[in-house]
PDB file of N, CA, C and O in Angstrom:
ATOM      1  N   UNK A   1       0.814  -1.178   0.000  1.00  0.00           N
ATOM      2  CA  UNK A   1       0.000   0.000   0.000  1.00  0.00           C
ATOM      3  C   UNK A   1       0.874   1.266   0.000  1.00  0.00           C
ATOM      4  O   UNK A   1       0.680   2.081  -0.902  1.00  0.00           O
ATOM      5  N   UNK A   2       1.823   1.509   0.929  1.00  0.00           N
ATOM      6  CA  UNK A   2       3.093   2.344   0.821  1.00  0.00           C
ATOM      7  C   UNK A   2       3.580   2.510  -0.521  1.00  0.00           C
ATOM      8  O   UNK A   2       3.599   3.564  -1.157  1.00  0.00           O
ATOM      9  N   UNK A   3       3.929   1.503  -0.856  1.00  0.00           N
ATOM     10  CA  UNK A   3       4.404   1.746  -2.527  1.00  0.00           C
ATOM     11  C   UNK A   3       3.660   2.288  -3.655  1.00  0.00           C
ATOM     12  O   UNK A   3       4.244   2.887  -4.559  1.00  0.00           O
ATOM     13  N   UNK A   4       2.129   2.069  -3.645  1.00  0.00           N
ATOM     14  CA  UNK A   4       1.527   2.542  -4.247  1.00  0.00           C
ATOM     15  C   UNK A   4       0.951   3.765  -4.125  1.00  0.00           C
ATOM     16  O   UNK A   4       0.217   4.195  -5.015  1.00  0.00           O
ATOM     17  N   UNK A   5       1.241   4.518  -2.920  1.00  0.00           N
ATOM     18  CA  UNK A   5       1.181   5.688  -2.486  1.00  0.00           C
ATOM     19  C   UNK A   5       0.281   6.163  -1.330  1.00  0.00           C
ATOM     20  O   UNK A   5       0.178   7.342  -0.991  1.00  0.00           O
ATOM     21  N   UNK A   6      -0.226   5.343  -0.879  1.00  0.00           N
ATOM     22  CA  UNK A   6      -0.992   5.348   1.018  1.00  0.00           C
ATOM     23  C   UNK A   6       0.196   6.052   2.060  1.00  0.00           C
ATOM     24  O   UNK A   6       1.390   5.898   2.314  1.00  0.00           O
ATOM     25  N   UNK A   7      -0.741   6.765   2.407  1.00  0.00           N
ATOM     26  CA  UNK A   7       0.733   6.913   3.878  1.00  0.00           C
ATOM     27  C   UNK A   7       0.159   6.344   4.979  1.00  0.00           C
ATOM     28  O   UNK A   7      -1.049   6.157   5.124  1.00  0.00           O
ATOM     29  N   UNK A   8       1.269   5.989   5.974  1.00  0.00           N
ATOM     30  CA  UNK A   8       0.858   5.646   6.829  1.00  0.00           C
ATOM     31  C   UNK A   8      -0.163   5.696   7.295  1.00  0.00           C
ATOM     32  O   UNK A   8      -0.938   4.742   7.355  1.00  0.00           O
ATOM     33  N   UNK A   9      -0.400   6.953   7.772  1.00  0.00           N
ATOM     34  CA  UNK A   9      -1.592   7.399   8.706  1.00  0.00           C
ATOM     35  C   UNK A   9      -3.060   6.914   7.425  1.00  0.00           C
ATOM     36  O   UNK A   9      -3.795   6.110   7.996  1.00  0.00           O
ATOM     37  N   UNK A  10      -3.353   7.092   6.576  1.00  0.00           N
ATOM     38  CA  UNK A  10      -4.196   6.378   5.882  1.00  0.00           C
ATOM     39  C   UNK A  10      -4.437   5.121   5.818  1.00  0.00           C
ATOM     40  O   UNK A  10      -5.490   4.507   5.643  1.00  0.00           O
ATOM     41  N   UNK A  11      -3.266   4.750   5.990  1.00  0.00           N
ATOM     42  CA  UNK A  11      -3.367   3.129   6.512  1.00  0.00           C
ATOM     43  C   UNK A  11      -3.886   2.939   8.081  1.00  0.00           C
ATOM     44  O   UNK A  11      -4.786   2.222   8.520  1.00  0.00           O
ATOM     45  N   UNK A  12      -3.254   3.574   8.555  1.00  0.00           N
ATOM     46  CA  UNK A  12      -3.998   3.812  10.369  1.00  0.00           C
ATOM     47  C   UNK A  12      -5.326   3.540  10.022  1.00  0.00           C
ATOM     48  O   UNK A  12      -5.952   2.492  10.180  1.00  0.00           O
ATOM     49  N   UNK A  13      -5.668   4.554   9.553  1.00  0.00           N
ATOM     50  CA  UNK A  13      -7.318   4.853   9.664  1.00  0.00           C
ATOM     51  C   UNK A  13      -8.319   4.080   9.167  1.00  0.00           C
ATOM     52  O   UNK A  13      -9.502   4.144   9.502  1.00  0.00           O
ATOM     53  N   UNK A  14      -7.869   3.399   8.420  1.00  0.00           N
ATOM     54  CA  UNK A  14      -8.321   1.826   7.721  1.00  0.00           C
ATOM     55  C   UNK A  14      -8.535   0.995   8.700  1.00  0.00           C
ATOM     56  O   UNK A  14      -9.656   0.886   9.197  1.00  0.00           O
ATOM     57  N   UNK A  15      -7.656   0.402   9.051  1.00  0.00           N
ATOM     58  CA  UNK A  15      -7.141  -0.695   9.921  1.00  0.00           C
ATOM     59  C   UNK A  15      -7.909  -0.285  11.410  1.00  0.00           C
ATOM     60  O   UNK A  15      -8.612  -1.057  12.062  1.00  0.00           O
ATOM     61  N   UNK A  16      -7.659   0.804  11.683  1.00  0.00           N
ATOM     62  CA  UNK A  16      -7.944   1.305  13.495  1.00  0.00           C
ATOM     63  C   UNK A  16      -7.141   0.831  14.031  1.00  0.00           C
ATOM     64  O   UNK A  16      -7.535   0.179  14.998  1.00  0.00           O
ATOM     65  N   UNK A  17      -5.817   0.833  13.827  1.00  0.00           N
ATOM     66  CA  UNK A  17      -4.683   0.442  14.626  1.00  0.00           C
ATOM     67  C   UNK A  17      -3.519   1.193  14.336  1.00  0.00           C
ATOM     68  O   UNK A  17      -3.678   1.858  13.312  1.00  0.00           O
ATOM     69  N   UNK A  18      -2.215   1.356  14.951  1.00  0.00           N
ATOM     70  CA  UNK A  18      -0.850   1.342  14.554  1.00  0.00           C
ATOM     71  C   UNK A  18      -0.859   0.587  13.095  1.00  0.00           C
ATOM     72  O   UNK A  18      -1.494  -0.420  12.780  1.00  0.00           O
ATOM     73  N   UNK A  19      -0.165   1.199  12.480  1.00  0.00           N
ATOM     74  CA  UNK A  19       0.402   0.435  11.350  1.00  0.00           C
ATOM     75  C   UNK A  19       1.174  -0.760  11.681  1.00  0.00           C
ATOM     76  O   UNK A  19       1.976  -0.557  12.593  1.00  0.00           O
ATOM     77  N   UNK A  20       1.166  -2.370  11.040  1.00  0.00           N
ATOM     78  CA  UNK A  20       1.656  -3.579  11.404  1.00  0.00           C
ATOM     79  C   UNK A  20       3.121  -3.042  10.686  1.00  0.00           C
ATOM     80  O   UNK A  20       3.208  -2.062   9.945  1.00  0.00           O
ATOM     81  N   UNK A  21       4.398  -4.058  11.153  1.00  0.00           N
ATOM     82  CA  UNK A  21       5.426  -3.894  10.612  1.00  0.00           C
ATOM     83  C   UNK A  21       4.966  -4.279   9.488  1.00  0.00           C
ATOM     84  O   UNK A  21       4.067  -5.070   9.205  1.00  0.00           O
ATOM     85  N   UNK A  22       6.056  -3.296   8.511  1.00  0.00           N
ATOM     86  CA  UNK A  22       6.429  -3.427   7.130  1.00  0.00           C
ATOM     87  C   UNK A  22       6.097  -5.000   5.907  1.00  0.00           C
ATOM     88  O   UNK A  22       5.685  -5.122   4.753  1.00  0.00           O
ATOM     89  N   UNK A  23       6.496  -5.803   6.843  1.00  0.00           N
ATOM     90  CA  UNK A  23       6.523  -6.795   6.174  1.00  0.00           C
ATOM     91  C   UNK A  23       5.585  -8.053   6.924  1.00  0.00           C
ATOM     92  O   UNK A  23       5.838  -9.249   7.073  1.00  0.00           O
ATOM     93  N   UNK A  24       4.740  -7.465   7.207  1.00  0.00           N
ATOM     94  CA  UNK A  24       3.315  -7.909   7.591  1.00  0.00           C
ATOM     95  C   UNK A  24       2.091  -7.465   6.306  1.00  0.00           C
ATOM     96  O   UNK A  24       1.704  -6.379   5.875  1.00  0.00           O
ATOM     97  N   UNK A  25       1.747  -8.875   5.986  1.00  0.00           N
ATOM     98  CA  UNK A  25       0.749  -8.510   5.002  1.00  0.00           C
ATOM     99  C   UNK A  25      -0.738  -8.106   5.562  1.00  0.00           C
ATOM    100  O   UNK A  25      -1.028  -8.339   6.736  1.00  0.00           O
ATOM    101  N   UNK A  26      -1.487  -7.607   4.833  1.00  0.00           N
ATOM    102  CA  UNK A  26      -2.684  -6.862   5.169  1.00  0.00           C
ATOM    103  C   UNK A  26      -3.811  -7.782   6.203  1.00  0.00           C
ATOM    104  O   UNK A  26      -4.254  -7.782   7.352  1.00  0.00           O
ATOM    105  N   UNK A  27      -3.931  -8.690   4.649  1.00  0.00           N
ATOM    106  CA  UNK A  27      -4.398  -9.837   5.264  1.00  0.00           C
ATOM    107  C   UNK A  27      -4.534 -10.876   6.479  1.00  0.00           C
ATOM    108  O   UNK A  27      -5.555 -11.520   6.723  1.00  0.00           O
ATOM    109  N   UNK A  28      -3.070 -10.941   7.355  1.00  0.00           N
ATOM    110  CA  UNK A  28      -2.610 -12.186   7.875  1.00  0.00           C
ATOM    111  C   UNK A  28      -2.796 -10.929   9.095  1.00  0.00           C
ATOM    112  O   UNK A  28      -3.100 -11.185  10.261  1.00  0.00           O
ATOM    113  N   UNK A  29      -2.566  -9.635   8.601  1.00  0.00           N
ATOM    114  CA  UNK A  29      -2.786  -8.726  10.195  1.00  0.00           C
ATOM    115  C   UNK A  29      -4.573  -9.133  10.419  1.00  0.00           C
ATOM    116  O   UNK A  29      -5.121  -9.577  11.428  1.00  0.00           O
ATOM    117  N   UNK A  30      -5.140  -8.806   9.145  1.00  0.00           N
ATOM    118  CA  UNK A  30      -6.697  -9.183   9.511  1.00  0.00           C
ATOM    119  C   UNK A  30      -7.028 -10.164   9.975  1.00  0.00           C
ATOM    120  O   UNK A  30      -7.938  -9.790  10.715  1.00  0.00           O
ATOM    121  N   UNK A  31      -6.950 -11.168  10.082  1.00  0.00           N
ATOM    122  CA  UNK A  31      -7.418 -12.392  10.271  1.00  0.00           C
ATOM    123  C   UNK A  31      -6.974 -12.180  11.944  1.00  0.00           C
ATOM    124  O   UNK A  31      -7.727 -12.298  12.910  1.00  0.00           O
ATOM    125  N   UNK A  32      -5.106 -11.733  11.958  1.00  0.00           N
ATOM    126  CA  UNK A  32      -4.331 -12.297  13.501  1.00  0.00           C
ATOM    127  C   UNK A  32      -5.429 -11.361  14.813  1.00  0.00           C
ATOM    128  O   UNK A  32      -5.765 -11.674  15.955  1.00  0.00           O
ATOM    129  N   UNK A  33      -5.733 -10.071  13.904  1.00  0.00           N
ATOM    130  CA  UNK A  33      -6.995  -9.106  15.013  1.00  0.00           C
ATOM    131  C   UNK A  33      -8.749  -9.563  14.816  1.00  0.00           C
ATOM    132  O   UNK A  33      -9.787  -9.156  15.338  1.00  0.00           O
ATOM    133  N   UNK A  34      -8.495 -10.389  14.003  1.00  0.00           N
ATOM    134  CA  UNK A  34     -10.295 -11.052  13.704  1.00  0.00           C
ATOM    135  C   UNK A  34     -10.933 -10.000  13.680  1.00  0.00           C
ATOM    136  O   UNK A  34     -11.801  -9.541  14.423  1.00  0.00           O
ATOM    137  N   UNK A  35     -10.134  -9.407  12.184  1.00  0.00           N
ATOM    138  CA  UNK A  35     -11.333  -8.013  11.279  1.00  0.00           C
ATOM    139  C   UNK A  35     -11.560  -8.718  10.280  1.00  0.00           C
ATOM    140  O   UNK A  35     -11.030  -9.824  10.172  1.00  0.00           O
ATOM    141  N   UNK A  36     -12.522  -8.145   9.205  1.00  0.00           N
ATOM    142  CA  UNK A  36     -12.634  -9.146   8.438  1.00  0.00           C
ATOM    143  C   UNK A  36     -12.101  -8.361   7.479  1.00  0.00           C
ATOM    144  O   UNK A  36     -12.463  -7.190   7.593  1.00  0.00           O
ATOM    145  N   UNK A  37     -11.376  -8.574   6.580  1.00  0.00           N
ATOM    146  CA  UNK A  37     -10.521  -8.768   5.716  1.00  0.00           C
ATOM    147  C   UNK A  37     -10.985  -7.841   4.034  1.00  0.00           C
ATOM    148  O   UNK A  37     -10.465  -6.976   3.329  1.00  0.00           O
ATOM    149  N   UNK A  38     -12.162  -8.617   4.020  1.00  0.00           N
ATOM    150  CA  UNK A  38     -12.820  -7.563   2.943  1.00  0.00           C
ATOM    151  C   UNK A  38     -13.224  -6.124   2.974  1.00  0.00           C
ATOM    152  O   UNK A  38     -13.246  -5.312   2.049  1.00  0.00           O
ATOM    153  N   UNK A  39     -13.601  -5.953   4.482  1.00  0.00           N
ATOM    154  CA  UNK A  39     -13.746  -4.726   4.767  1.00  0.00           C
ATOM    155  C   UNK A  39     -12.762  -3.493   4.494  1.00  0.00           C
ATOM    156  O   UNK A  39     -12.914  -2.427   3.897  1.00  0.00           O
ATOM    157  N   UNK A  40     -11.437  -4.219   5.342  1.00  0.00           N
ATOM    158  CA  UNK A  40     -10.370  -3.327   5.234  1.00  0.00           C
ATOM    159  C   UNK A  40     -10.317  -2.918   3.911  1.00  0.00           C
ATOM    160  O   UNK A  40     -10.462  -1.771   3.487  1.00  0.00           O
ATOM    161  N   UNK A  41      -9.970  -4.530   2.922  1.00  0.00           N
ATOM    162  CA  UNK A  41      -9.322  -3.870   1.468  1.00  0.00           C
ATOM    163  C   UNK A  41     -10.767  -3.698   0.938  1.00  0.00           C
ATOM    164  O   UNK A  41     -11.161  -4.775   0.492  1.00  0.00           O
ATOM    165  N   UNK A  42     -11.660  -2.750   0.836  1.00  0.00           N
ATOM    166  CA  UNK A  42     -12.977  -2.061  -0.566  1.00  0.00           C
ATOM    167  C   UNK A  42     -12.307  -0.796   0.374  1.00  0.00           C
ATOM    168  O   UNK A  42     -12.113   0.138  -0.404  1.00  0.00           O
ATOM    169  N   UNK A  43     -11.931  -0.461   1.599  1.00  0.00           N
ATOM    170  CA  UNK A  43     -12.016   0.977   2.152  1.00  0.00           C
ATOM    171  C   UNK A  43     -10.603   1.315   1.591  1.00  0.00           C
ATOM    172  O   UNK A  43     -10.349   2.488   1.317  1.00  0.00           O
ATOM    173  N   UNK A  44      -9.269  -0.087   1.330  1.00  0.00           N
ATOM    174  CA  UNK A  44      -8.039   0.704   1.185  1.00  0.00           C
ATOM    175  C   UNK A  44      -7.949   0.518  -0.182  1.00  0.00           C
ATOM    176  O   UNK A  44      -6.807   0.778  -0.559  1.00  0.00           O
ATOM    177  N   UNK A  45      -8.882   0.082  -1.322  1.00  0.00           N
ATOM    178  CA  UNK A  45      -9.056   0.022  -2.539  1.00  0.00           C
ATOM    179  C   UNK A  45      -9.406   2.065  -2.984  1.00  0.00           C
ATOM    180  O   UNK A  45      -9.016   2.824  -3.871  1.00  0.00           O
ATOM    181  N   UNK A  46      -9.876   2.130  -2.361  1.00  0.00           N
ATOM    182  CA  UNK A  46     -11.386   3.199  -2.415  1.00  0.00           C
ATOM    183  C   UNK A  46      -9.927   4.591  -1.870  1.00  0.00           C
ATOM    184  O   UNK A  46      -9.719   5.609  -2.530  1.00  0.00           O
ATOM    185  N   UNK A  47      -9.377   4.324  -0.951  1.00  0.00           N
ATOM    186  CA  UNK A  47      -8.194   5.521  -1.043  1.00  0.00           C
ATOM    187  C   UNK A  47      -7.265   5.192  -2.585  1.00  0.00           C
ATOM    188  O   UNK A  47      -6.805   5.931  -3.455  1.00  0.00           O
ATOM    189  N   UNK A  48      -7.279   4.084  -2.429  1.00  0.00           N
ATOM    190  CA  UNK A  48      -6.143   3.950  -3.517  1.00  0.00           C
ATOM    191  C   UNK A  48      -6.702   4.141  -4.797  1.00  0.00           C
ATOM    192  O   UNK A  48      -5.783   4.517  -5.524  1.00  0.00           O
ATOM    193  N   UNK A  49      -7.645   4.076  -5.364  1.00  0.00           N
ATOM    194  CA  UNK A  49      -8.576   4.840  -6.501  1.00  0.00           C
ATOM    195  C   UNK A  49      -9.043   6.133  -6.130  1.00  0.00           C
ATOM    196  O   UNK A  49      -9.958   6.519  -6.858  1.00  0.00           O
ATOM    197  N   UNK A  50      -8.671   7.017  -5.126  1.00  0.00           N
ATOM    198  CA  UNK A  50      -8.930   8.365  -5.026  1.00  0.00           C
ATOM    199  C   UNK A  50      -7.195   8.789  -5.465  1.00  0.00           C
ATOM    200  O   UNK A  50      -6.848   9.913  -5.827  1.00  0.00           O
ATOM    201  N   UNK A  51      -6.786   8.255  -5.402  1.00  0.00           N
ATOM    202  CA  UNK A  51      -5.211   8.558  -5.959  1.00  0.00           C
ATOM    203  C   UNK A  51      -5.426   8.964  -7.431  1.00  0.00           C
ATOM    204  O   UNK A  51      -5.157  10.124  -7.742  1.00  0.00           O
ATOM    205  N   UNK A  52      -5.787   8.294  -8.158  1.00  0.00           N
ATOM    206  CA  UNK A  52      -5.347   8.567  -9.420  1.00  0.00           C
ATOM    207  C   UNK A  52      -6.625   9.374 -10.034  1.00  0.00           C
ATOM    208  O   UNK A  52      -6.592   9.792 -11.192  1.00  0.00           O
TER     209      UNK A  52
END
């Protein structure tokens, strides 16, 4: 998400947490906090198509 141009704190606000380390995937954080998974990514889809 970083790479594609999210900042942190946009990622915060998604999630409702600290940002997971770096090399923690989105997913495997969702599941390890029992969010559900789809939710997160349509909301971090939806920043990331306000990008372009």
């Amino acid at each position: 998400m970083l790479d594609w141009g999210l900042s942190e704190g946009e990622i915060e606000a998604v999630i409702g947490e600290e940002m997971p380390a770096r090399d923690i995937n989105i997913r495997d954080f969702a599941v390890d906090k029992g969010l559900e998974f789809g939710v997160i990514k349509e909301a971090l889809q939806a920043r990331l198509d306000a990008l372009q």
